[in-house]
NULUM-621892 format. One record per residue (C-alpha): residue number from 0; chain; x, y, z. Coordinates in steps of 0.25 Angstrom, whole numbers. Layout:
<nodes>
+-----+-------+-------+-------+-------+
!   n ! chain !  east ! north !    up !
+-----+-------+-------+-------+-------+
! NUM !     A !     X !     Y !     Z !
...
+-----+-------+-------+-------+-------+
</nodes>
This chain:
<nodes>
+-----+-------+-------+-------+-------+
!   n ! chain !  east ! north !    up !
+-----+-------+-------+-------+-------+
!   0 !     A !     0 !     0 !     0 !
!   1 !     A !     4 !    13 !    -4 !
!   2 !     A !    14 !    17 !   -13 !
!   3 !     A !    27 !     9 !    -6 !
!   4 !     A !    31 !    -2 !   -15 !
!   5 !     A !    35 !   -11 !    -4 !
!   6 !     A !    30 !   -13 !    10 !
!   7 !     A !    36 !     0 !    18 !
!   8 !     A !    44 !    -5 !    29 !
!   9 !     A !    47 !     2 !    43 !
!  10 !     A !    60 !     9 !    36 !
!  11 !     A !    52 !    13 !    23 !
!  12 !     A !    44 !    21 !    31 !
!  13 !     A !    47 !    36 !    36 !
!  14 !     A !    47 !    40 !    49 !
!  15 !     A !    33 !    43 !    55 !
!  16 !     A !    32 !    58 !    55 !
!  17 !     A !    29 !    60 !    69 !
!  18 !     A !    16 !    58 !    78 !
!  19 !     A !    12 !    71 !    78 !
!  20 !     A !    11 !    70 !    61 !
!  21 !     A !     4 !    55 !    58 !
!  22 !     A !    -8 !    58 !    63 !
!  23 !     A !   -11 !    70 !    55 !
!  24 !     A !    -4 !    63 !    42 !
!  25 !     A !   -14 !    50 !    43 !
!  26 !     A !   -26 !    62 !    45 !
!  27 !     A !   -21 !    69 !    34 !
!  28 !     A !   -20 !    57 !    25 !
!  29 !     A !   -36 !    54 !    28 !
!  30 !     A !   -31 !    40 !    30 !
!  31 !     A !   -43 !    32 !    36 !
!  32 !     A !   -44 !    17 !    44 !
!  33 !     A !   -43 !     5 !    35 !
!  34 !     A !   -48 !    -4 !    44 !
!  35 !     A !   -64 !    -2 !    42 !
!  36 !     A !   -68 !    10 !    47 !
!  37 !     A !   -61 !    22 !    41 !
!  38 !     A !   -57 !    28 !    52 !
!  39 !     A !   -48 !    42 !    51 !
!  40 !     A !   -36 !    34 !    53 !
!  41 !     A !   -28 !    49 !    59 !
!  42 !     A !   -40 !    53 !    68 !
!  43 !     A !   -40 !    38 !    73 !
!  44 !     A !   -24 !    42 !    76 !
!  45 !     A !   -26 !    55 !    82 !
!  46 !     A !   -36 !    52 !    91 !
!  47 !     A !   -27 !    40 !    95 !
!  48 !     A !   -16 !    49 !    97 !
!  49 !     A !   -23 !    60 !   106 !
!  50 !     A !   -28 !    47 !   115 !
!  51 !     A !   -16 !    38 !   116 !
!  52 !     A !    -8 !    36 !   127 !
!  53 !     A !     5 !    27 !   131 !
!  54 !     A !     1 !    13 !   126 !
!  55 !     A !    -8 !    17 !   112 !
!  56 !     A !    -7 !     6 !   105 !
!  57 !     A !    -8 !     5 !    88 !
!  58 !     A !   -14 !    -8 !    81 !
!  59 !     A !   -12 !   -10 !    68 !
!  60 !     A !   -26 !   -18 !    63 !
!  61 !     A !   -24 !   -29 !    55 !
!  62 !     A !   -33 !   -40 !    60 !
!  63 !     A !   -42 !   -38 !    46 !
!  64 !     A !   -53 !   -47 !    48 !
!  65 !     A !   -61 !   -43 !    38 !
!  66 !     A !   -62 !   -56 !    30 !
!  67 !     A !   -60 !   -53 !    16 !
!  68 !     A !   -50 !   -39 !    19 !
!  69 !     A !   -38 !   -42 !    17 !
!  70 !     A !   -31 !   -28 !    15 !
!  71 !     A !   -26 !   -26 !    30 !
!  72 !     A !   -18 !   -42 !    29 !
!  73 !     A !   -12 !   -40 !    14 !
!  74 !     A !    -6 !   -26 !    22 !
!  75 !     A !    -1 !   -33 !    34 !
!  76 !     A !     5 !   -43 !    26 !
!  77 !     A !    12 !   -34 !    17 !
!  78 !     A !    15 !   -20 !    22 !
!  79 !     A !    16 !   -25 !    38 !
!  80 !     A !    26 !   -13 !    38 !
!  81 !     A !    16 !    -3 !    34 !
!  82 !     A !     7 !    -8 !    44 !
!  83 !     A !    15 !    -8 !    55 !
!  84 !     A !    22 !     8 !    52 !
!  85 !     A !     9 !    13 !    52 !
!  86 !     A !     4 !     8 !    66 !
!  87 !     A !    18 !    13 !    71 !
!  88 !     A !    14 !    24 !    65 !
!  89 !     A !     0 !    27 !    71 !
!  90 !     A !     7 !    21 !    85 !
!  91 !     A !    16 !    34 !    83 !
!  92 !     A !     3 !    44 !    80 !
!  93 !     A !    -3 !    38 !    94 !
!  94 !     A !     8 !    37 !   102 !
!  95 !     A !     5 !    21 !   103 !
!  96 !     A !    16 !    10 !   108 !
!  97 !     A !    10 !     0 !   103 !
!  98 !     A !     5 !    -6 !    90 !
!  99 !     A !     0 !   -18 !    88 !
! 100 !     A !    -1 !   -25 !    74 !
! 101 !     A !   -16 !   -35 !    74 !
! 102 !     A !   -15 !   -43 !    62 !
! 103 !     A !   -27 !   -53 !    59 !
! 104 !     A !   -21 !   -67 !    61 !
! 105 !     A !   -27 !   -74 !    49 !
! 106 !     A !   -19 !   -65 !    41 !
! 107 !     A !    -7 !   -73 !    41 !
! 108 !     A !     1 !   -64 !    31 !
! 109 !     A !    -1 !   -52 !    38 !
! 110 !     A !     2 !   -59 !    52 !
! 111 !     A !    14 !   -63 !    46 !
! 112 !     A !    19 !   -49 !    39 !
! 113 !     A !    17 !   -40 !    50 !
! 114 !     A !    23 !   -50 !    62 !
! 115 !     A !    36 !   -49 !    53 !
! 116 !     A !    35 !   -33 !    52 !
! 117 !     A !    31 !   -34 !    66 !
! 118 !     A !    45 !   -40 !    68 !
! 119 !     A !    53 !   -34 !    58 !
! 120 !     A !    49 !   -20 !    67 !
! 121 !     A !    59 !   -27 !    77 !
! 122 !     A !    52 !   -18 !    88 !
! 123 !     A !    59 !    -5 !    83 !
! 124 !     A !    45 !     1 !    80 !
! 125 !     A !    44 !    13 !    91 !
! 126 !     A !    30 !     4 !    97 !
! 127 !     A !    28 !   -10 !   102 !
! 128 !     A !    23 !   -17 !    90 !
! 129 !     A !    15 !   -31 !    87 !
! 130 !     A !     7 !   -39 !    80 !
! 131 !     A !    -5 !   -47 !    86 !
! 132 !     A !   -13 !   -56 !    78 !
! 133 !     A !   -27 !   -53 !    77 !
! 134 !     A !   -38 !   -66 !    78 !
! 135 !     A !   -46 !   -68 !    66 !
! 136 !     A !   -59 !   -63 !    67 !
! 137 !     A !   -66 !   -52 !    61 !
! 138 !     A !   -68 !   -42 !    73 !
! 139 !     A !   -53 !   -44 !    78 !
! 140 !     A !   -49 !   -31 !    69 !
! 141 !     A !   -59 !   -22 !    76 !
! 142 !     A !   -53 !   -13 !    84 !
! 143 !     A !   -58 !   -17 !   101 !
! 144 !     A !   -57 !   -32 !    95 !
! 145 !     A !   -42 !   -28 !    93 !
! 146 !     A !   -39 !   -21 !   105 !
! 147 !     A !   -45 !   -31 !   111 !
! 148 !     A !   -38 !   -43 !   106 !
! 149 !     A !   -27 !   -36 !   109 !
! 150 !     A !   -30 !   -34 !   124 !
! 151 !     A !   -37 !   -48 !   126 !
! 152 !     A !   -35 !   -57 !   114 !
! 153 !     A !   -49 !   -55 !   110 !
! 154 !     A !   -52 !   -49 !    96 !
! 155 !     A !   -66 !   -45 !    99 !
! 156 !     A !   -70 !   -31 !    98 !
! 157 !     A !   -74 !   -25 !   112 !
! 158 !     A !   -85 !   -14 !   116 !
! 159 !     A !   -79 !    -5 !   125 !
! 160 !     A !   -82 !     9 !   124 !
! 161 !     A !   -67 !    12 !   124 !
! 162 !     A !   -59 !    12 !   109 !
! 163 !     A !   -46 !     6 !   106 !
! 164 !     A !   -40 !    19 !   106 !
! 165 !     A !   -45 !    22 !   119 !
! 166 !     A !   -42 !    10 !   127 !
! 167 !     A !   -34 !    -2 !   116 !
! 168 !     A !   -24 !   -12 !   118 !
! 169 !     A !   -20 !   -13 !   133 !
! 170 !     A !   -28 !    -2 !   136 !
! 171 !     A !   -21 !     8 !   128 !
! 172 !     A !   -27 !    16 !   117 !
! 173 !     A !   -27 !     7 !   104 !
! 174 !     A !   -25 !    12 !    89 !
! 175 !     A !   -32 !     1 !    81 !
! 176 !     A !   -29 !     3 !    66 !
! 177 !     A !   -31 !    -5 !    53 !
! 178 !     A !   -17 !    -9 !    47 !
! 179 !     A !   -21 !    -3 !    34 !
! 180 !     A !   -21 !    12 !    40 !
! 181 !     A !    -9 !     9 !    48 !
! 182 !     A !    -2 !     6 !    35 !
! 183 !     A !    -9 !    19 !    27 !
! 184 !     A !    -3 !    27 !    40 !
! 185 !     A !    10 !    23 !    37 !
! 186 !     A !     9 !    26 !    21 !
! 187 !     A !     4 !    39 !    26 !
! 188 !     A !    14 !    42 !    37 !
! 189 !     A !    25 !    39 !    25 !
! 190 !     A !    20 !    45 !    12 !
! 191 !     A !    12 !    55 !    19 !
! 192 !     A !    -3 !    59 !    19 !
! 193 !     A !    -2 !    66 !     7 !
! 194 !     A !     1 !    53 !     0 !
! 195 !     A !    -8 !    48 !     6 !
! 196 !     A !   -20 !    57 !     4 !
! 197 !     A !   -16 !    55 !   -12 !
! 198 !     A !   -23 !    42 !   -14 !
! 199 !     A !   -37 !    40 !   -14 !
! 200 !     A !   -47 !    46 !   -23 !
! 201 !     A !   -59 !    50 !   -16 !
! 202 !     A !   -61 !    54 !    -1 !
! 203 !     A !   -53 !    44 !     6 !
! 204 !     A !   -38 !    45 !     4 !
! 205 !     A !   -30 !    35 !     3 !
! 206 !     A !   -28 !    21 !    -1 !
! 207 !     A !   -34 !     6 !     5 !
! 208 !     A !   -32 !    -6 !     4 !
! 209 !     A !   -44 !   -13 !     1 !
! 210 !     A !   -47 !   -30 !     0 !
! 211 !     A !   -54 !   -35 !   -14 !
! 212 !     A !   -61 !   -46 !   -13 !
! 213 !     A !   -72 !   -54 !   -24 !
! 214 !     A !   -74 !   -55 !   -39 !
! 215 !     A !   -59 !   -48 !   -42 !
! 216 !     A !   -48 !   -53 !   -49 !
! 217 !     A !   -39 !   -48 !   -39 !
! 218 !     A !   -47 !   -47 !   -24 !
! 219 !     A !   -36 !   -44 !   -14 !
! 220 !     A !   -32 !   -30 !    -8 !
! 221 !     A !   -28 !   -18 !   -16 !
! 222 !     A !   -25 !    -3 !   -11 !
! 223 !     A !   -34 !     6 !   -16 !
! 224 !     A !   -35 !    22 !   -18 !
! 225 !     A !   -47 !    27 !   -10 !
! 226 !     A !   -59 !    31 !   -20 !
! 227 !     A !   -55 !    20 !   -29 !
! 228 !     A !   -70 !    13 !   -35 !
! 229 !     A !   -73 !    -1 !   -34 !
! 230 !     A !   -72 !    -2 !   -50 !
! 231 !     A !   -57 !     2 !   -48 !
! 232 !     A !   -54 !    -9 !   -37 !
! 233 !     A !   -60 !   -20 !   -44 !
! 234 !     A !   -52 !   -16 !   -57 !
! 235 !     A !   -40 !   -16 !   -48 !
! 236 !     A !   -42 !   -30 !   -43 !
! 237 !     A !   -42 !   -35 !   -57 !
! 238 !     A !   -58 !   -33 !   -60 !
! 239 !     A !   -69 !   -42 !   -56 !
! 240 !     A !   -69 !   -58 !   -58 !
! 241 !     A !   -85 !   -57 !   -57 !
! 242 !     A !   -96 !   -47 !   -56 !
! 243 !     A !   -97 !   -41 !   -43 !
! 244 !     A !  -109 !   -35 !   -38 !
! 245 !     A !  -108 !   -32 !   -24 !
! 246 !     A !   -96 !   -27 !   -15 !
! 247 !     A !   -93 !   -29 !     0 !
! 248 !     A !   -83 !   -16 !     3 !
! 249 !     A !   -79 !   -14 !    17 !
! 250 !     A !   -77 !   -28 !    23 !
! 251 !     A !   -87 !   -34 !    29 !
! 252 !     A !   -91 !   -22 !    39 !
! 253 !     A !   -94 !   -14 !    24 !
! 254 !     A !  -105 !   -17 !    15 !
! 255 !     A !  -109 !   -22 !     2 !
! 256 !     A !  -112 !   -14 !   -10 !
! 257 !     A !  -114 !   -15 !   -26 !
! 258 !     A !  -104 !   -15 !   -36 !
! 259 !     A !  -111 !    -7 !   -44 !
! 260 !     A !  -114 !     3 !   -34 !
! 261 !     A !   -98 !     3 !   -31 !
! 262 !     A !   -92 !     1 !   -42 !
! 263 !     A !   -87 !    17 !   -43 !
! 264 !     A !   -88 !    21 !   -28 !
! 265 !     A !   -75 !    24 !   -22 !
! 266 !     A !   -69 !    16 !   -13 !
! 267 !     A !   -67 !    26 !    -4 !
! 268 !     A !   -72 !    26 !    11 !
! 269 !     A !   -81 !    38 !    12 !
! 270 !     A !   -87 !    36 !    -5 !
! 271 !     A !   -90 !    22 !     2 !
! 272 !     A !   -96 !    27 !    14 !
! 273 !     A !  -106 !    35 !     5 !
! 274 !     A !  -111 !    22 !    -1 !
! 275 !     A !  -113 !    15 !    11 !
! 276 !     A !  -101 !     9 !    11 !
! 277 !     A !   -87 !     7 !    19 !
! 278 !     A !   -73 !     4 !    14 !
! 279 !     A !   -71 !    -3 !    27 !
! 280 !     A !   -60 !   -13 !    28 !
! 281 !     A !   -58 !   -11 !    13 !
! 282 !     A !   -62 !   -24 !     6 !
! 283 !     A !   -70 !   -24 !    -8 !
! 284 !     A !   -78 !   -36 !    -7 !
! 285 !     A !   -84 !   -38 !   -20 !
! 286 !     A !   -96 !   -48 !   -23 !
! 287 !     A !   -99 !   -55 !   -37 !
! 288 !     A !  -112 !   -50 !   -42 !
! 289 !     A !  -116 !   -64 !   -42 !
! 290 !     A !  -114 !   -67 !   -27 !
! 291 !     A !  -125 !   -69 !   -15 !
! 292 !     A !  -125 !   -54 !    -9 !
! 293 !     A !  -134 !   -60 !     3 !
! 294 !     A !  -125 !   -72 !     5 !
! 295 !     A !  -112 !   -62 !     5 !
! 296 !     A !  -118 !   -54 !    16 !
! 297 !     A !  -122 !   -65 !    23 !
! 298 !     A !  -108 !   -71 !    24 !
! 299 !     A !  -101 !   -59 !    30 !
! 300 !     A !  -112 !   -56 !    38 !
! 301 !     A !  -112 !   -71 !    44 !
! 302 !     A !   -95 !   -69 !    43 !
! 303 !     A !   -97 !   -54 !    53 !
! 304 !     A !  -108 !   -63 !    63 !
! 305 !     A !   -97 !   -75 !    63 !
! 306 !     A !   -86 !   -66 !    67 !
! 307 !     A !   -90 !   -56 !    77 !
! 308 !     A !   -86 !   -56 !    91 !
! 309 !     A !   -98 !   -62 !    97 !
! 310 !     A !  -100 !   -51 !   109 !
! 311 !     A !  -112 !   -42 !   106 !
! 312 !     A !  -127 !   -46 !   102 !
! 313 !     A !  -126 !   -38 !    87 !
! 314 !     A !  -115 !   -47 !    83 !
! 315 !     A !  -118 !   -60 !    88 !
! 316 !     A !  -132 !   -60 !    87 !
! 317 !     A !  -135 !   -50 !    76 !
! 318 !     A !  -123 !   -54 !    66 !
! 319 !     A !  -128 !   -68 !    69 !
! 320 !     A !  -143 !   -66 !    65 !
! 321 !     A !  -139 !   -57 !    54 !
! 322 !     A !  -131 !   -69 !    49 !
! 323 !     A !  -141 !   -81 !    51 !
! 324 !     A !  -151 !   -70 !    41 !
! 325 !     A !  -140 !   -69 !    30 !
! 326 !     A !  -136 !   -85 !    33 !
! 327 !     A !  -152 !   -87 !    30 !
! 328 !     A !  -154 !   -76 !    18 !
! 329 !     A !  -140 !   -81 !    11 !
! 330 !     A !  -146 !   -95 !     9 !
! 331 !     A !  -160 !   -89 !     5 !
! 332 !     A !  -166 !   -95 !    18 !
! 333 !     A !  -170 !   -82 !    25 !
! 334 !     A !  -179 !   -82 !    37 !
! 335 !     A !  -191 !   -71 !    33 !
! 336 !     A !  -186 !   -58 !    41 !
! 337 !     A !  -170 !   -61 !    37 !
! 338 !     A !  -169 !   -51 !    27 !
! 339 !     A !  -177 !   -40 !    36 !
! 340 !     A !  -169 !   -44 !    49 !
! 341 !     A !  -156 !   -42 !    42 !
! 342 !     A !  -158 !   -29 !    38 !
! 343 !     A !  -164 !   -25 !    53 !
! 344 !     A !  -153 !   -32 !    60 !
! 345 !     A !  -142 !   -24 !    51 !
! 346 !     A !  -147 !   -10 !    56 !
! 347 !     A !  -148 !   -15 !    70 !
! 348 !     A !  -136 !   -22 !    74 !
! 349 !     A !  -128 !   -10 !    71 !
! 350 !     A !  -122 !    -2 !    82 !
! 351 !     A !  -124 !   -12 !    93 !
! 352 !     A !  -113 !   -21 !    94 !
! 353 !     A !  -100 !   -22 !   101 !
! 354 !     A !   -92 !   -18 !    89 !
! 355 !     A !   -96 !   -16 !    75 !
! 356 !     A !   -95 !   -28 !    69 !
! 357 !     A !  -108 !   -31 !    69 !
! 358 !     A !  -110 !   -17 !    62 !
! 359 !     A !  -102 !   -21 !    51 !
! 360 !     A !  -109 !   -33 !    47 !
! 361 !     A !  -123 !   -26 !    48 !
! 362 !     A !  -117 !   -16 !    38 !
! 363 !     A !  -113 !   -26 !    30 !
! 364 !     A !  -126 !   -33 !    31 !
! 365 !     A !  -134 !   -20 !    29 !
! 366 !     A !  -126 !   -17 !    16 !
! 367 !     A !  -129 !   -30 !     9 !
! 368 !     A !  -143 !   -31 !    13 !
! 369 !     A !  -145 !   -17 !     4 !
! 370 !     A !  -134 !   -22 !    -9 !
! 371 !     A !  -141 !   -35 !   -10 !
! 372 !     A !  -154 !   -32 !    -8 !
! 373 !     A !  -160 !   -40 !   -16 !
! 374 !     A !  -152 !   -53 !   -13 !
! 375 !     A !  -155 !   -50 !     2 !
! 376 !     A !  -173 !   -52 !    -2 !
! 377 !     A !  -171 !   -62 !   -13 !
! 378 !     A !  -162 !   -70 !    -1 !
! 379 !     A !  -172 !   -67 !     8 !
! 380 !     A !  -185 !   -73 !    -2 !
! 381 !     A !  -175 !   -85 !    -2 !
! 382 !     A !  -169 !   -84 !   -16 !
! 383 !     A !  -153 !   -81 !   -20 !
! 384 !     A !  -152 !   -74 !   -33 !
! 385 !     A !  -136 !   -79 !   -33 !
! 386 !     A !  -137 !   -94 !   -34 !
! 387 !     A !  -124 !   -98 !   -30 !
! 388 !     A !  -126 !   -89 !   -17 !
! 389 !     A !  -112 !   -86 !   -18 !
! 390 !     A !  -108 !   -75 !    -8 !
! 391 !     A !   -94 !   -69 !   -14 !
! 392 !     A !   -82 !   -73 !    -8 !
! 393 !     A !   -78 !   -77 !     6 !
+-----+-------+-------+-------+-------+
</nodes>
């Protein structure tokens, strides 16, 4: 990523320009969070920086669980350098003394490539640095379930009033960052925000790396200029293999939307936010036209009620009965309210759970209840208009 031929290592990289300057260079630069939620990944630093005290500690976040992302691993396991310069980096912003690198454990090549940067930093980095193997399990990479694990082993995300950057890792306030802004920091902190500000071609500046995945030549994870429009992505992946009709863009806590209502939307966060829609984690999940929208909705839904932590009513009972619905509309045997219970359970369940899992997959839910419409009442009389009832890719 970025215009560096080769992966930068510790001596490539210029001296950090001070604490006083990062902050305002990452502001300046507009760079946001590439973890899901956008967040202004500066003001996240500043408002770190006027809380910390003696013990803040930086965690480079690259438990990705998000099944079919693979953007944060294909990083880790080839720029682990990149990675680990830009959490010193924000370490220095907020005065941390710690970081702590939390890598996925399934992903094996990325385990690999940053324990051997981990060691090949031979502890002359100015904080303590380590990595920590994050379990499998989709919610392991949200944020409490982090600091949690961290704290007691246990990756389940907590409900305590008080935020990672309040009260983290042993107590101590917490920076808990995606791997992908970390490495973005370290770009910026040596080309400049200039440079960075360059690319992009709508209102969000900037590059990502996003995860192709369906009817392409080429699926797999390509960098992208902010702005760029669905038509341009799939070209640069080699063109379709099939006729897609639907896309999945965000990751499973993002949403479903038609092709041809896409097809020259920018890829841009806040052009997406105005469709109804999130770049979120960054995957591009496109569906053959040809595919079972009901039973592609019903398999990350039954995926998001198979995987949550198990410790508040929305997500075991509500993902659950959401679930059995789509289980029963998927294979045309629907019980008569289904369809309607679906679309009041999706406005209801959010907002009430411990974290926001079950959130996401209500938005997802919500989203493909609208794009396939009529799949969803033709399932619902107990007919599938797709007779193979294939549902896309795992």
């Amino acid at each position: 990523m970025g215009p560096a031929p080769g992966a930068p290592r510790r001596a490539e990289l210029p001296r950090s320009p001070g604490p006083a300057a990062i902050i305002p260079s990452i502001e300046r630069s507009g760079l946001i969070g590439r973890g899901g939620a956008g967040f202004p990944v500066g003001r996240k630093w500043r408002s770190m920086a006027e809380r910390s005290r003696r013990g803040a500690v930086v965690v480079a976040n690259g438990a990705e669980g998000e099944p079919r992302s693979a953007k944060d691993r294909a990083l880790m396991h080839l720029r682990p350098h990149l990675v680990i310069d830009g959490g010193l980096l924000a370490a220095e912003a907020i005065g941390a003394e710690e970081l702590v690198v939390y890598v996925g454990s399934e992903h094996g090549e990325a385990v690999r490539s940053m324990s051997r940067a981990v060691a090949e930093r031979g502890g002359r980095d100015p904080v303590a640095l380590r990595l920590v193997e994050a379990p499998h399990g989709y919610v392991s990479g949200e944020s409490t379930a982090v600091v949690h694990y961290l704290n007691a082993r246990d990756a389940r995300p907590t409900s305590t009033l008080e935020r990672p950057f309040e009260r983290g890792v042993r107590s101590h306030p917490t920076l808990v960052q995606n791997v992908e802004s970390l490495a973005q920091a370290a770009l910026i902190a040596r080309f400049g925000d200039a440079w960075y500000r360059d690319a992009g071609r709508g209102r969000t500046r900037g590059t990502a790396l996003v995860t192709v995945s369906g009817p392409v030549r080429f699926p797999g994870v390509y960098e992208i200029e902010y702005g760029i429009t669905m038509a341009e992505l799939v070209a640069m992946t080699g063109g379709p293999t099939a006729e897609i009709g639907t896309v999945l863009i965000g990751g499973y806590f993002g949403g479903w939307g038609s092709v041809r209502d896409l097809w020259e939307v920018p890829l841009d966060p806040v052009d997406l936010a105005e469709v109804g829609l999130g770049f979120g984690c960054g995957l591009i999940g496109l569906l053959e036209a040809d595919a079972c929208g009901v039973r592609a909705t019903e398999r990350i839904v039954h995926y998001m009620a198979a995987e949550s932590a198990r410790q508040c009513g929305p997500c075991i009972f509500g993902l659950g009965a959401m679930a059995a619905a789509l289980e029963r509309l998927g294979g045309c045997r629907p019980l008569p309210d289904d369809l309607e219970n679906l679309a009041r359970w999706s406005a209801q369940i959010v907002g009430r759970g411990a974290c926001h899992h079950p959130d996401g997959a209500a938005a997802l839910l919500t989203s493909g209840l609208r794009v396939f419409a009529d799949e969803f009442n033709r399932h619902q009389r107990g007919h599938c208009a797709h007779a193979s009832l294939r549902a896309g890719e795992d």
